[in-house]
C-alpha positions in Angstrom: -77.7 13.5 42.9 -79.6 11.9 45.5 -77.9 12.8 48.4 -78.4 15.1 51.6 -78.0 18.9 51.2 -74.3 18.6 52.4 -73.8 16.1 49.7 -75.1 17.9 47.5 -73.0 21.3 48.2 -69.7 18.7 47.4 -70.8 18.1 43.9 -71.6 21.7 43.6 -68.2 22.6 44.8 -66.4 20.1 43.1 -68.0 21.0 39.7 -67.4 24.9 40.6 -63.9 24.1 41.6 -63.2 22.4 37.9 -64.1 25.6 35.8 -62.2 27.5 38.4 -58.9 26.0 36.9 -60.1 25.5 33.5 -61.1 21.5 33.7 -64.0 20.7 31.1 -64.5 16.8 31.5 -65.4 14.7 34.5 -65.4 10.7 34.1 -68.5 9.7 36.3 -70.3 5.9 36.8 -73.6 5.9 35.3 -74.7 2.7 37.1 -75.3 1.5 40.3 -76.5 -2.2 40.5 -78.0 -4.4 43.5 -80.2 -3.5 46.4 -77.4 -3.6 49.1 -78.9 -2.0 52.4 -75.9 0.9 52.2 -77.5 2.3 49.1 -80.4 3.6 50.7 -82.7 2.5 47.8 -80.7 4.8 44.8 -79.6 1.8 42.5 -80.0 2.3 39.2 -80.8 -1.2 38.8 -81.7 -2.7 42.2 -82.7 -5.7 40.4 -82.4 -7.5 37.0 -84.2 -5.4 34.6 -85.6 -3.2 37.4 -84.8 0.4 36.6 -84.8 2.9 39.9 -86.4 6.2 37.8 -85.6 7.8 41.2 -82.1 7.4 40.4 -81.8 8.0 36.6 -83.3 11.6 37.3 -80.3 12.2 39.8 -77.9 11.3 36.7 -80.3 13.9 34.4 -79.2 16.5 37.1 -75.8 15.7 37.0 -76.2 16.2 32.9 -77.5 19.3 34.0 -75.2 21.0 36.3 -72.1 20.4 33.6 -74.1 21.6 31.1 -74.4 25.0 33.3 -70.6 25.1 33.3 -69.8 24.0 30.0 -68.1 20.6 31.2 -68.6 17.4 29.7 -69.2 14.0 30.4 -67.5 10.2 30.5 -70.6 8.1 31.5 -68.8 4.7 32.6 -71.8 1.9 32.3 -70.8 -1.2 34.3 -67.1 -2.1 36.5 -64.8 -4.9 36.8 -64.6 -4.8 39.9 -66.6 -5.0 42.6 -67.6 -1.5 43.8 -70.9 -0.4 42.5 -72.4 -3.9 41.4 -70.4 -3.8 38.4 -70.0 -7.1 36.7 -69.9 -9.3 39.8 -73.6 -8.5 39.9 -74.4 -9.5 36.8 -72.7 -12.6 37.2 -74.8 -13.6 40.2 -78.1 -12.4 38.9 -77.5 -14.8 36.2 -76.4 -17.7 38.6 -79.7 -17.0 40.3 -81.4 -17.4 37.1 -80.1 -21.0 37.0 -77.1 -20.1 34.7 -74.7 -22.1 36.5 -71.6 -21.2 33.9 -71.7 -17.6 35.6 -69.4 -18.9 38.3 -66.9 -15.7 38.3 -67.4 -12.3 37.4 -65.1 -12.6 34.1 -67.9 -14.8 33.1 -69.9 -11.9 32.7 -67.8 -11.4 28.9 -69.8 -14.6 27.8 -73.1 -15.0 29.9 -75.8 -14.9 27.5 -78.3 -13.7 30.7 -75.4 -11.4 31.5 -75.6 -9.8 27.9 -78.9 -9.7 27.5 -79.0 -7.7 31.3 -76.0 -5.4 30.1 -77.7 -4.4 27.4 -81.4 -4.0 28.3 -79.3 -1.4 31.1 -77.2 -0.1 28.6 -80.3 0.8 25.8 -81.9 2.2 29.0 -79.3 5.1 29.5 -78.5 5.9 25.7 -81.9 6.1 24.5 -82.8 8.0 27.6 -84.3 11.7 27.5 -82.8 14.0 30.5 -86.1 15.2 32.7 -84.1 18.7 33.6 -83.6 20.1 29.9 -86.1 17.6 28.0 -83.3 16.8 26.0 -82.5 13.2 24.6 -79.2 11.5 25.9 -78.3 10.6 22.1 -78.4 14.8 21.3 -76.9 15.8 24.2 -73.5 17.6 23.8 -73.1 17.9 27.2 -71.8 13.9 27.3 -68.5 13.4 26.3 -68.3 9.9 25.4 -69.9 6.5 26.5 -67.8 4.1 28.2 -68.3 0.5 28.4 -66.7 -0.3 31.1 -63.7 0.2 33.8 -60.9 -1.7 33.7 -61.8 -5.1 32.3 -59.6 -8.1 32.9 -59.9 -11.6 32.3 -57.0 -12.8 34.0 -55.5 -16.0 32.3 -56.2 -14.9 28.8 -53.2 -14.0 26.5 -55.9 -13.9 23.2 -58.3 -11.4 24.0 -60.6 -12.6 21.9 -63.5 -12.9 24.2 -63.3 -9.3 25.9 -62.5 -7.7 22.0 -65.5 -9.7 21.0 -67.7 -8.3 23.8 -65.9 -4.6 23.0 -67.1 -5.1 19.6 -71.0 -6.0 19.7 -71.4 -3.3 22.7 -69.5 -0.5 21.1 -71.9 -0.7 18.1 -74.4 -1.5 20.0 -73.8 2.3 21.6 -73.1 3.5 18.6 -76.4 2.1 16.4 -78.5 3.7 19.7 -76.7 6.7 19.8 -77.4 7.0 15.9 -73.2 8.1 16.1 -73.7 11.1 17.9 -70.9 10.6 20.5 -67.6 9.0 21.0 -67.1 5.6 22.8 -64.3 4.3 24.5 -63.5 1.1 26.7 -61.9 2.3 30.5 -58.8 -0.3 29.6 -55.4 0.1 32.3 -53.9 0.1 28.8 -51.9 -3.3 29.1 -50.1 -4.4 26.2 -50.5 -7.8 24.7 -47.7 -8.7 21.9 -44.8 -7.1 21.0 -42.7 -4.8 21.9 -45.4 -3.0 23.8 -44.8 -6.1 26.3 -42.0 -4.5 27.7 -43.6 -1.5 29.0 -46.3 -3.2 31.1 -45.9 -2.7 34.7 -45.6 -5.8 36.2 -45.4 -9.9 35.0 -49.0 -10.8 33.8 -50.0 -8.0 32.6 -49.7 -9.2 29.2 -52.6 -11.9 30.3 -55.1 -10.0 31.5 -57.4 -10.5 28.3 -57.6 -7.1 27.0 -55.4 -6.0 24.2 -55.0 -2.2 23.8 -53.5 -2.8 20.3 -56.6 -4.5 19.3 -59.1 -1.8 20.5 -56.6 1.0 18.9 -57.7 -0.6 15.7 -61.5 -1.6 16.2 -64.5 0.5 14.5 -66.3 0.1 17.9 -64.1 2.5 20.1 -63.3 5.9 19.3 -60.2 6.9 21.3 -58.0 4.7 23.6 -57.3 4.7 27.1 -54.8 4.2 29.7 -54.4 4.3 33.6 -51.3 5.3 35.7 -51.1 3.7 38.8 -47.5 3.4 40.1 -48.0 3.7 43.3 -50.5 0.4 43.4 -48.9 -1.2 40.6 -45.1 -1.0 41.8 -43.6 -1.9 45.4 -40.8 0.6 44.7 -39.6 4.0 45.0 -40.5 6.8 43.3 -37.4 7.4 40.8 -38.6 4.1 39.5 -41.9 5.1 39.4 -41.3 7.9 37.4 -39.1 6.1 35.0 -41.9 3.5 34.9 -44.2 6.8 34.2 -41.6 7.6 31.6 -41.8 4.5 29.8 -45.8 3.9 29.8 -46.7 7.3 28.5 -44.2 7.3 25.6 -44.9 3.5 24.4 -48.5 4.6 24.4 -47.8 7.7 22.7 -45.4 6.0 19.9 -48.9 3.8 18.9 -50.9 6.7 18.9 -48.7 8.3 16.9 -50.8 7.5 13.4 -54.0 6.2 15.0 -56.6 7.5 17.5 -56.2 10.1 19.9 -55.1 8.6 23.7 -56.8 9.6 27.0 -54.6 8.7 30.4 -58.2 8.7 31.7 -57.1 7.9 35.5 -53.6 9.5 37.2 -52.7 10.0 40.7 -49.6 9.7 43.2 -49.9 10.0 47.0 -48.4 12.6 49.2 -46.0 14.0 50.1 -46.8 16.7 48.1 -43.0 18.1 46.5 -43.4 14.1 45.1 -46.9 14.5 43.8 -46.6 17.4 41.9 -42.9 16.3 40.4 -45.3 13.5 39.2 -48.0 15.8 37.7 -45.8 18.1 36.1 -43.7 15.6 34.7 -47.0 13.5 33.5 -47.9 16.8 31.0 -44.3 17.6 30.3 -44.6 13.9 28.7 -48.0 14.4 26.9 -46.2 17.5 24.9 -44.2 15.4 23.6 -46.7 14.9 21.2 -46.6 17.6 18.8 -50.1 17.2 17.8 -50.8 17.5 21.8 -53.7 14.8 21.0 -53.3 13.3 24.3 -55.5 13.9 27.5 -55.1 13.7 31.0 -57.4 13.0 33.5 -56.2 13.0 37.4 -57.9 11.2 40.1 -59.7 13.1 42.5 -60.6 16.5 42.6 -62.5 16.9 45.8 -64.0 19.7 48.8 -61.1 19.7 51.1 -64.5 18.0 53.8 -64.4 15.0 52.5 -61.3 12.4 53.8 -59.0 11.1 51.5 -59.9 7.3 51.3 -57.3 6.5 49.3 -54.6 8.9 49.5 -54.9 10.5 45.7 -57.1 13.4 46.3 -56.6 16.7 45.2 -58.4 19.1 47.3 -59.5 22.3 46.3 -57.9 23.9 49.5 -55.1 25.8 49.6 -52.8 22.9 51.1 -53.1 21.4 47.5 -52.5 25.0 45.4 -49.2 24.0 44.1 -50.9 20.5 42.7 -53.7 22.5 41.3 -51.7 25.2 39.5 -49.7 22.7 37.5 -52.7 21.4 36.3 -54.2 24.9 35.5 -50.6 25.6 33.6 -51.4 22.9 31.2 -54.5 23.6 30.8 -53.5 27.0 29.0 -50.5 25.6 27.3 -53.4 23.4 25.7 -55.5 26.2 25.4 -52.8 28.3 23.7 -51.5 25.5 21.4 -54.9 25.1 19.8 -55.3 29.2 19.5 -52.6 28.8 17.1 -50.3 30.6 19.4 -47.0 28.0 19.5 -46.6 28.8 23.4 -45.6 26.1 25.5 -47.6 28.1 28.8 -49.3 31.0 29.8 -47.9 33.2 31.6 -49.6 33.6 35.0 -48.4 37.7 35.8 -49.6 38.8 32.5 -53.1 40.2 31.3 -54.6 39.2 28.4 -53.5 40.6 25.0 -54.4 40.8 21.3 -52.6 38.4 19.8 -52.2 38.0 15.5 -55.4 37.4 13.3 -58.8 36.1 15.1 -56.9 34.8 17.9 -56.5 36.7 21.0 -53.1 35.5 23.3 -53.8 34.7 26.6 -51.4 35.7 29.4 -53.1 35.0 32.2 -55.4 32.5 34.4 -58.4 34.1 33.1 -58.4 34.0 29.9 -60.2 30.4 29.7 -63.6 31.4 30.5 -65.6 30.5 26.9 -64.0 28.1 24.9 -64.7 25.4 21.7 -65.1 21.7 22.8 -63.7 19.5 25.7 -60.2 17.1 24.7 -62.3 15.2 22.1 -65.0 15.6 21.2 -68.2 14.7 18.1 -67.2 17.1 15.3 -69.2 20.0 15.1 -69.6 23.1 12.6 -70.5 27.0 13.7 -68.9 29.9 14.8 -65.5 29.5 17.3 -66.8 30.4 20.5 -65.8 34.0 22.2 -62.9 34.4 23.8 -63.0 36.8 27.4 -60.2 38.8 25.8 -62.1 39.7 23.1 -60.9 37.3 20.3 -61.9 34.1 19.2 -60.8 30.9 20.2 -59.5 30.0 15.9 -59.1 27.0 14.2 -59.4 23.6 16.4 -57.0 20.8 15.4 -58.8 18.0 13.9 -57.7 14.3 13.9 -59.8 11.3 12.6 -60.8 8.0 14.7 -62.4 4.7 13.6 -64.8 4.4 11.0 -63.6 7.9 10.1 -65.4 9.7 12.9 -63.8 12.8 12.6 -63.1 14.6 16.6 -61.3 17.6 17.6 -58.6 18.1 20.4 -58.4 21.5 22.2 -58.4 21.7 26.1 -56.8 19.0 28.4 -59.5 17.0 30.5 -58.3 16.8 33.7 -60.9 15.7 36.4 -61.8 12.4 37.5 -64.6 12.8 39.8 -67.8 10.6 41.1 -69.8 13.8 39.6 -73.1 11.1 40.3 -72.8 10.7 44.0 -72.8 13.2 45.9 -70.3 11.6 48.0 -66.6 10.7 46.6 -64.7 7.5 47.0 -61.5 5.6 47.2 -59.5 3.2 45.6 -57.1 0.4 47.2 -54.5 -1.6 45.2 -52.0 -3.7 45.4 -48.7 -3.7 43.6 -49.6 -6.4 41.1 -52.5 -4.3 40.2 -55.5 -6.2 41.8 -57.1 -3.6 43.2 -60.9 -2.7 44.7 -63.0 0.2 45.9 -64.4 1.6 49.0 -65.7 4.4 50.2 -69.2 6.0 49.6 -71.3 4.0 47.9 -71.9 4.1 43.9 -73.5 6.2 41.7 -75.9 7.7 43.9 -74.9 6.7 46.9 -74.5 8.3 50.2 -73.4 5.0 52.8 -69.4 4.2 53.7 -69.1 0.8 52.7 -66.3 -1.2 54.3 -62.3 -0.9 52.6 -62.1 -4.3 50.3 -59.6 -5.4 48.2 -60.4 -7.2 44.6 
């Protein structure tokens, strides 16, 4: 967190606001690549190989301040798209390198210069040791997961071998660092590829984008799967058939996780007005219960101080305009909570105190019974004690389900905050309707500049 002091009040805020209602992972970008005058000299990687310290100890202090509130971590290492470097800027270090088959950014998946870049920058993180708690990455509960990457395409391909190839070799590559200490995932939009799966996609092509869900559900490499929901950017229509589309996406996803990893809808969001937004969110979790096992999570996008503008139309501000959005999610946040207490209630109740509830578990009845609780949605297993409940209890058992390479990980609370925890600044998103899409705003991982709207 490199920013000014106001800057640096938001994060604080934001992060503050998230244990408020209950939220224990954030999804942040743990990269910002190029020396583009609006970063103000806070790349991570300003050049090739060239690694900002400066900037590395702002992500340590992010590590930090969720490790004060008990939240974890989704460090995102390189984009698709354009904002933040990403891949694009990989691409044209290599072309500069004289690597003239790194013409567009999708070449990036098969660039030996871009590989070897990716992962010098990726060994650089994982292998890293946090200069705020002296603790190395690789033993640090505090992260969550590694992700690759956000939203890969390679538009044109109906294989996806070259992107499941890449998946592959970095996903153990994380992993052999790591020495298996923490999940990894891939950022996917969650397109299907083959079969019946086709159907569900939300718009022609989407099947050729080069990155088959199905394929990663199965692979070693990646420990749980994930999926967007964009329907406003995605679909030029209105919002019935948006939330039929919504309908129709989460269940198809659902019915392949059924006997197979655990799924994270790691990015959600729908624009104002605000009776349709929350009709969306609530009917978004109502969905996710479908699955008795409640082994799906949930991440919206954007949880933000009600100072900073709404670039893109889907924050959530932590202002009282944006209470009714905020206390669906804290709802399902304690119908998660209760679930995995044992206690076979669909919510808690809001007017109620907290009560004793049968055996170790204590029944919560009220908004404040969340304070200590086990791990985040999933998480590395872990033995010990369940941690104490504010009631008086314990939290009991914690549902366990088993992942590639039978990594065992455990599901309790919902995760549901997407937020750019590195900057100290947020940003925006703009889209189209056949889902290209780029991002503007403030700038990157530590950045602190506007840059200019763009679309991808």
């Amino acid at each position: 967190m490199l920013g000014n002091e106001t800057e640096r009040r938001w994060v604080f805020e934001t992060l503050d606001a998230m244990r408020e209602i209950g939220a224990d992972v954030a999804r942040t970008w743990a990269f910002l690549d190029g020396d583009e005058s609006s970063y103000d000299g806070r790349s991570t990687q300003p050049r090739r190989g060239e690694f900002n310290e400066r900037a590395f100890v702002g992500l340590d202090e992010v590590l930090y301040e969720c490790e004060r509130r008990r939240i974890r971590v989704i460090l995102t290492l390189t984009n698709y798209w354009d904002d933040y470097g990403g891949i694009a800027r990989y691409a044209r270090w290599a072309r500069e390198e004289g690597e003239t088959s790194a013409y567009r950014r999708e070449d990036f998946f098969t660039s030996p210069k871009c590989r070897d870049a990716f992962e010098a920058f990726v060994a650089k993180v994982v292998t890293r040791t946090n200069t705020f708690t002296n603790v190395a990455y690789k033993d640090d509960p505090t992260i969550f997961a590694y992700q690759l990457i956000n939203e890969p395409r390679l538009p044109g391909d109906d294989r996806g071998d070259v992107f499941h190839e890449w998946a592959t070799y970095f996903g153990a590559l994380v992993k052999r660092l790591d020495e298996g200490n923490h999940l990894v995932s891939v950022g996917t939009e969650g397109f299907f590829m083959r079969g019946e799966g086709v159907e569900a996609n939300p718009f022609a092509g989407a099947e050729r984008q080069g990155v088959d869900v199905d394929r990663l559900r199965e692979s070693d490499a990646v420990d749980f799967v994930a999926a967007h929901v964009w329907t406003d950017d995605w679909m030029d229509s209105d919002d019935e058939s948006k939330l039929r589309f919504l309908e129709r996406w989460i269940r198809a996803h659902l019915a392949k996780s059924a006997n197979d990893k655990p799924i994270v809808f790691e990015e959600f969001g729908k624009k104002r007005p605000l009776a349709v937004r929350d009709a969306y969110f609530a009917r978004t979790f109502e969905l996710l219960r479908e699955d008795d096992r409640r082994r799906a999570g949930a991440l919206f996008w954007l949880l933000s101080p009600a100072e900073i503008e709404d670039y893109d139309g889907f924050t959530v501000y932590d202002a009282p305009s944006d209470a009714s959005t905020l206390n669906i999610v804290r709802r399902e946040i304690e119908s998660k909570a209760a679930f995995f207490r044992g206690e076979g209630v669909d919510a808690c109740c809001a007017e109620c105190a907290c009560a004793p509830g049968p055996g170790p578990a204590t029944r919560c009845r009220g908004t404040r019974g969340l304070g200590a609780r086990g791990p985040s949605a999933l998480s590395p297993t872990r033995t010990g004690p369940a941690s104490a409940d504010p009631c008086g209890g314990t939290s009991g058992e914690l549902a366990r389900v088993t992942g590639a390479g039978g990594i065992t990980v455990e599901t309790t609370i919902v995760s549901v905050v997407a937020h750019d925890g590195l900057s100290s600044t947020s940003h925006c998103t703009s889209r189209g309707s056949s889902g290209r899409r780029g991002r503007c705003g403030r700038t990157g991982a530590t950045g602190a500049k506007r840059a200019p709207r763009m679309r991808a």
